[in-house]
GUTI-890528 format. One line per 2 residues: their letters; for each residue x, y, z of C-alpha. Coordinates in steps of 0.05 Angstrom, whole numbers. Layout:
N
a) X:Y:Z | ...;
// end
This chain:
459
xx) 0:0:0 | 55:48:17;
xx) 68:50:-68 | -11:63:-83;
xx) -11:136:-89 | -83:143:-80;
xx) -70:106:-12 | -11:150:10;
xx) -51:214:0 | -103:196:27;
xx) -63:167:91 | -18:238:91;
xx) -84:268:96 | -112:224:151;
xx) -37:233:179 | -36:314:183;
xx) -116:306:206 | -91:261:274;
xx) -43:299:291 | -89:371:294;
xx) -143:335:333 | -90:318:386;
xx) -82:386:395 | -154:401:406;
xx) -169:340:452 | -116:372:492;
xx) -136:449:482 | -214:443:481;
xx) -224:414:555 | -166:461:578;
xx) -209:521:561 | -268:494:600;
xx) -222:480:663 | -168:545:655;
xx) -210:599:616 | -275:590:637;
xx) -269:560:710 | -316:492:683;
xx) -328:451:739 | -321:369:735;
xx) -407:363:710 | -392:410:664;
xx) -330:387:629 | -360:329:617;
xx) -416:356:577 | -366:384:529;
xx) -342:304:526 | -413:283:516;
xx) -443:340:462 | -380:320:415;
xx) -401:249:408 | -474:260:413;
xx) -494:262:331 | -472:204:333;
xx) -540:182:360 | -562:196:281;
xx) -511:161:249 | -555:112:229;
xx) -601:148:194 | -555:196:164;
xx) -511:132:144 | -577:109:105;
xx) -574:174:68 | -498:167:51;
xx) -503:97:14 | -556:145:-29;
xx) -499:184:-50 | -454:166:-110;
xx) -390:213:-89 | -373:195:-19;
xx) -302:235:-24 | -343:296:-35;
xx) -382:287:34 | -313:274:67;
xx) -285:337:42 | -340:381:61;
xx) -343:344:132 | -258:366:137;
xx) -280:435:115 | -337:448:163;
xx) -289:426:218 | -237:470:200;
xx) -284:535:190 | -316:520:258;
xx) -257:515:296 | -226:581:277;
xx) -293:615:306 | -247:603:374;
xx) -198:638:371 | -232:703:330;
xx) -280:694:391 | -222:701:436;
xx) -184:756:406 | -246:795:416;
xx) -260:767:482 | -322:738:481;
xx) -314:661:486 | -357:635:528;
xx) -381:563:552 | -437:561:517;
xx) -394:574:444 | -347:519:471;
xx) -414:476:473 | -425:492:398;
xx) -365:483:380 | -358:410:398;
xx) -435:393:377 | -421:419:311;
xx) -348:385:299 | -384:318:324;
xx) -434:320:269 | -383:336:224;
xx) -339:280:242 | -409:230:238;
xx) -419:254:168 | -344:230:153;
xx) -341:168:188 | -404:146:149;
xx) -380:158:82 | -317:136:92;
xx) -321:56:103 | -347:53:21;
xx) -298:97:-5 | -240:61:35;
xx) -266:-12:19 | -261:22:-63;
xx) -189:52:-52 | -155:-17:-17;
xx) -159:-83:-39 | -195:-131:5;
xx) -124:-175:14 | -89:-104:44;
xx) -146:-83:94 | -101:-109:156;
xx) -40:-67:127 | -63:-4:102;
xx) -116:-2:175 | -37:-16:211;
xx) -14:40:166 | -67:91:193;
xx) -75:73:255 | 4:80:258;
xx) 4:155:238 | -48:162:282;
xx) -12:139:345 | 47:176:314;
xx) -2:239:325 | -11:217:402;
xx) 60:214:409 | 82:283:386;
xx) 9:322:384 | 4:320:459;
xx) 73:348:477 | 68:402:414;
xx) -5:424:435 | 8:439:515;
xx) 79:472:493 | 32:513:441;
xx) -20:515:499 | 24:541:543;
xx) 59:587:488 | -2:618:455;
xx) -69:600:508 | -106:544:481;
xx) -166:588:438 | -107:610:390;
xx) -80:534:388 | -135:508:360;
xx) -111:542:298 | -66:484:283;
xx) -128:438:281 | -163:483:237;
xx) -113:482:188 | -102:399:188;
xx) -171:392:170 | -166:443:113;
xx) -101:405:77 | -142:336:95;
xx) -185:368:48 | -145:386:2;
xx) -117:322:-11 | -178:279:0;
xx) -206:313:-60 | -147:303:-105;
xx) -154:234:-104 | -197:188:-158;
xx) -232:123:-146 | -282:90:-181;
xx) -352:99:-140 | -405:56:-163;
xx) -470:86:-176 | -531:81:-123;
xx) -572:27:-146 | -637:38:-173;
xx) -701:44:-116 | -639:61:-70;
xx) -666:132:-58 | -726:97:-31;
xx) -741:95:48 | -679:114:79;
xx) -710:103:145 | -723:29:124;
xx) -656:19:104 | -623:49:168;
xx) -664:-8:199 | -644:-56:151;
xx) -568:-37:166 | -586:-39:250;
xx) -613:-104:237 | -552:-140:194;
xx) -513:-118:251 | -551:-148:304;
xx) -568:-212:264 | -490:-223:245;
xx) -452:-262:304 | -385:-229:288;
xx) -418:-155:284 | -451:-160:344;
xx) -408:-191:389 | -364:-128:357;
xx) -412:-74:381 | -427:-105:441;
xx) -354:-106:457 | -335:-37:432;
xx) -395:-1:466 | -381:-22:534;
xx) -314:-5:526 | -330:59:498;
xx) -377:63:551 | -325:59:609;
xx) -272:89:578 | -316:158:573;
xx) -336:146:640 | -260:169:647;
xx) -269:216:595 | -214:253:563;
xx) -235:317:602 | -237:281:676;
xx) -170:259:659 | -142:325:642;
xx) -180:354:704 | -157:293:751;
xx) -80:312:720 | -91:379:738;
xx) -120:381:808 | -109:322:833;
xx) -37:302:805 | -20:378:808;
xx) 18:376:730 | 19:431:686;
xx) -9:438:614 | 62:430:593;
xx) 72:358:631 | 7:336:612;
xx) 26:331:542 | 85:304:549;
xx) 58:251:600 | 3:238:540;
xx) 57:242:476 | 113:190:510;
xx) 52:147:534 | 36:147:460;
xx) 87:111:438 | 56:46:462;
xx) -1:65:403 | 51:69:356;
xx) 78:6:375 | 6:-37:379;
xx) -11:-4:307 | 60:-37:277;
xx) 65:-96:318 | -16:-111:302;
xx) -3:-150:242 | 50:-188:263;
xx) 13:-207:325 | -47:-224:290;
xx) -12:-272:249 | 22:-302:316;
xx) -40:-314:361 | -97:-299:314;
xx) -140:-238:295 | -189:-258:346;
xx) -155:-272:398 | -110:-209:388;
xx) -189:-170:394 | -202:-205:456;
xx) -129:-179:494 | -134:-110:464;
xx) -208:-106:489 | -178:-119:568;
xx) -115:-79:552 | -141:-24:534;
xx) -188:-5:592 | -157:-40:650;
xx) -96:5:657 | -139:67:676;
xx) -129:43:751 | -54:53:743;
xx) -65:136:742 | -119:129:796;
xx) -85:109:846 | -27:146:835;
xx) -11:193:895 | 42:238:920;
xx) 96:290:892 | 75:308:812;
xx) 134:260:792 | 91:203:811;
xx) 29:222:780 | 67:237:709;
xx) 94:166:714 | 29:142:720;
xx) 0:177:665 | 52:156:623;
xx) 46:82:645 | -32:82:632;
xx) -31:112:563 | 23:73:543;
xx) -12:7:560 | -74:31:543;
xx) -49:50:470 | -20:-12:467;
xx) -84:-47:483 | -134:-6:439;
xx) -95:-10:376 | -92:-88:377;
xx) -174:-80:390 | -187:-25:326;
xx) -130:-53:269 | -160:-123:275;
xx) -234:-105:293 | -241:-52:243;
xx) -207:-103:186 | -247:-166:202;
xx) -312:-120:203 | -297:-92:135;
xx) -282:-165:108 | -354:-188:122;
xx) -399:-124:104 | -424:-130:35;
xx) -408:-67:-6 | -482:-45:-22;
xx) -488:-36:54 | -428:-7:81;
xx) -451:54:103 | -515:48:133;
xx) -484:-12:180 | -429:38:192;
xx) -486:90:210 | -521:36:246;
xx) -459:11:291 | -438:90:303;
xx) -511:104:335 | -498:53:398;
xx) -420:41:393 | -413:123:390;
xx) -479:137:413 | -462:107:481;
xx) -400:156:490 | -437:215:517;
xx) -476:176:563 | -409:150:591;
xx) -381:223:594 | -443:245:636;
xx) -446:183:679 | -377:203:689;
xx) -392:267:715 | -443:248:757;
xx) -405:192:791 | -347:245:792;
xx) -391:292:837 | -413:250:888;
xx) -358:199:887 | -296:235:872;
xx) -246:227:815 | -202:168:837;
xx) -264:130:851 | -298:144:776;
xx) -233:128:746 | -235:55:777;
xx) -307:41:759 | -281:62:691;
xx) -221:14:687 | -261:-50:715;
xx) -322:-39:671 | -287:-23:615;
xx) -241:-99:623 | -309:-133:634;
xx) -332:-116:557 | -286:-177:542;
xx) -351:-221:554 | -389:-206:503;
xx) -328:-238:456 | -321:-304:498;
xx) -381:-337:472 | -376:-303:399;
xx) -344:-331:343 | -292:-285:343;
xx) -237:-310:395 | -230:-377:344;
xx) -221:-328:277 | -140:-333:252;
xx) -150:-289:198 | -194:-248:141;
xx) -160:-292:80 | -175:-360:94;
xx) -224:-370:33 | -169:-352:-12;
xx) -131:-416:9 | -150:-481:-3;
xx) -200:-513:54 | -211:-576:68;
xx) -286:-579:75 | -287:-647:111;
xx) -242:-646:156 | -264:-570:175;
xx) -334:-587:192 | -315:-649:232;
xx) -258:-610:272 | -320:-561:290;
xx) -375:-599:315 | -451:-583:325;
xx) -436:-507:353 | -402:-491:286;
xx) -452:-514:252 | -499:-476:293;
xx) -464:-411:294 | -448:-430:218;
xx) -523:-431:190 | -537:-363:227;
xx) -466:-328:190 | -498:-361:121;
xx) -563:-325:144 | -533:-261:140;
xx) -494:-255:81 | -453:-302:30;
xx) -392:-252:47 | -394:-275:109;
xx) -370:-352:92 | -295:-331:88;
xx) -307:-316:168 | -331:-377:184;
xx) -280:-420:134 | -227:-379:186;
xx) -263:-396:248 | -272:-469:233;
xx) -201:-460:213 | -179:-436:276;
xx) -214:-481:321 | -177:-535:282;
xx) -113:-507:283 | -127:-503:365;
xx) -152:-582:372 | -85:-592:335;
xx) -37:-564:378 | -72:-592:441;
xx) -61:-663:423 | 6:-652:400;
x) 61:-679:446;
// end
């Protein structure tokens, strides 16, 4: 993929895009807490109003798969981004920023960011081959952990530098050259199909309903939301404000706490392949679901001189990067393997609505339990909740998957379907119920249950 030159603008793109929104993640909640004197409630509203659109990704992801130019949706989503972040800092030049704009701003970027994650699964399953999903998903979710390496430490020294209204500027501007080269680059969309205009409501329910039907999907969603669920129980923002107040660190330290924590990111998106290959794509979803979560305890009960706390900080996102780019490579790859292409974006719209759709709910939990419990206490609940979302895989057929390309080797039927027994068969007829595409997932998982017996009778 690194030669496809569609493919490597489209990733420098992505690439520049990652590393702006670190800056904001950073900048946004340190308005709330420095400028504006936000209490704990109230920062995590600002968490919650940026991921509530997603609530209507379903429906607005059955309008999408109406529309023949998907690139052109995902350039106007970069561009309404860009031009609503720079209302900031003109707001703060003339001194008027207020809460309430800060409220705006993030409810307006989130609907934005819904109307590009919807169109984006078609046109990405159109610019990679099928047999390069793992790689080019480690390639981007490399550059972005590159972007939680260095975005962190660049946005609190720019924080620090400039006050975080003005820093937001950088963000701006990533989302304008995402745009730029997003719409330089030319694939072949397929037209809508004919009656597709029809009932978008009916097909947001028909793209809810693959979901829940397909065993791999929804043991997926199930999976991701609780996670997501817990995890924004910790929130971004209740971090920041735990690292501030509590752990008594500095803008400046917070960043770089959050940018060498990254690293472990960039080391889960390279090493995600190789470990999928090693262990198996499902069980590599399974570790990365508990890894991800579990080391929130580290920062919460951290305690004593600011040294301490930064160390912890570091520790948990470095773990915790680790952890969630095992989960997303493989999750997001083996997800794209088994969607057919007619439907991509209304199950994307479908899956955003409860796996993203659940994040503001977690932010305001969150600030509830922040109130009357205290922070160390929220971030615990966060860290054992979020570990617990392993469950919903246990069951699934995911934990026996090895990999998305089994169908393109030879199989031997036979021996397959005796190795599996009555629950393959079981879980088999309800994959064959779904969708044809899904037969190269359950070729894998009989696969990998086989491959399993194998090496537990060998001596």
């Amino acid at each position: 993929m690194a030669r496809d030159r569609r493919f490597v603008r489209f990733w420098a793109g992505q690439s520049v895009s990652q590393f702006g929104d670190r800056i904001s993640e950073l900048a946004l909640p340190l308005i709330a807490v420095s400028a504006l004197h936000a209490s704990a409630n109230q920062v995590a509203w600002l968490t919650a109003l940026i991921w509530t659109p997603n609530l209507l990704a379903i429906v607005l992801g059955a309008w999408v798969d109406h529309q023949a130019r998907k690139r052109g949706l995902m350039v106007a989503a970069d561009l309404i981004r860009a031009g609503v972040l720079l209302s900031l800092p003109v707001a703060y030049l003339a001194g008027a920023v207020t809460l309430g704009q800060l409220y705006a701003v993030a409810l307006l970027i989130g609907a934005a960011e819904v109307l590009f994650n919807t169109s984006y699964p078609p046109f990405f399953a159109h610019l990679v081959p099928r047999s390069s999903y793992v790689d080019a998903n480690s390639k981007l979710s490399a550059s972005r952990s590159a972007s939680y390496v260095a975005g962190p430490a660049v946005g609190g020294a720019l924080v620090q530098a400039l006050t975080a209204p003005v820093a937001v500027v950088v963000d701006a501007l990533s989302f304008l050259a995402s745009a730029v080269l997003i719409g330089r680059i030319r694939i072949d969309e397929p037209p809508v199909a004919a009656g597709a205009r029809d009932a978008p409501l009916l097909r947001a329910k028909e793209g809810l309903a693959f979901v829940v039907r397909h065993p791999v999907l929804r043991a997926g969603l199930g999976t991701s939301t609780t996670v997501n669920f817990f995890t924004f129980v910790s929130g971004s923002g209740l971090m920041v404000l735990f690292a501030t107040r509590s752990l008594g660190l500095s803008a400046g330290f917070i960043g770089l706490a959050f940018g060498i924590g990254s690293t472990g990111a960039l080391l889960g998106a390279v090493l995600a392949p190789r470990i999928s290959r090693w262990i198996g794509m499902g069980r590599s979803i399974a570790i990365g679901a508990v890894l991800f979560p579990a080391p929130i305890a580290l920062v919460a009960v951290a305690d004593g001189p600011p040294w301490v706390g930064a160390v912890a900080l570091t520790g948990t996102e470095f773990l915790s990067g680790l952890g969630v780019m095992l989960f997303d490579v493989n999750l997001n790859s083996l997800q794209a393997s088994v969607i057919p292409d007619g439907m991509r974006s209304r199950v994307s719209g479908a899956y955003a609505t409860v796996n993203y759709g659940i994040r503001p709910l977690g932010a305001v939990v969150g600030g509830v339990l922040a109130t009357f419990l205290g922070l160390r206490t929220t971030l615990l609940v966060a860290a054992v909740g979020g570990a617990l979302s392993v469950l919903w895989l246990l069951p699934s057929p995911v934990p026996g998957i090895r990999s998305i390309d089994q169908d393109e080797r030879p199989e031997d039927t036979t021996n397959a379907e005796d190795t599996a027994g009555t629950a393959d068969t079981a879980v088999g007829e309800e994959v064959a119920d779904t969708a044809a595409a899904d037969g190269a997932v359950a070729a894998g998982r009989r696969r990998g249950r086989r491959d399993e017996q194998d090496q537990e009778v060998a001596p």
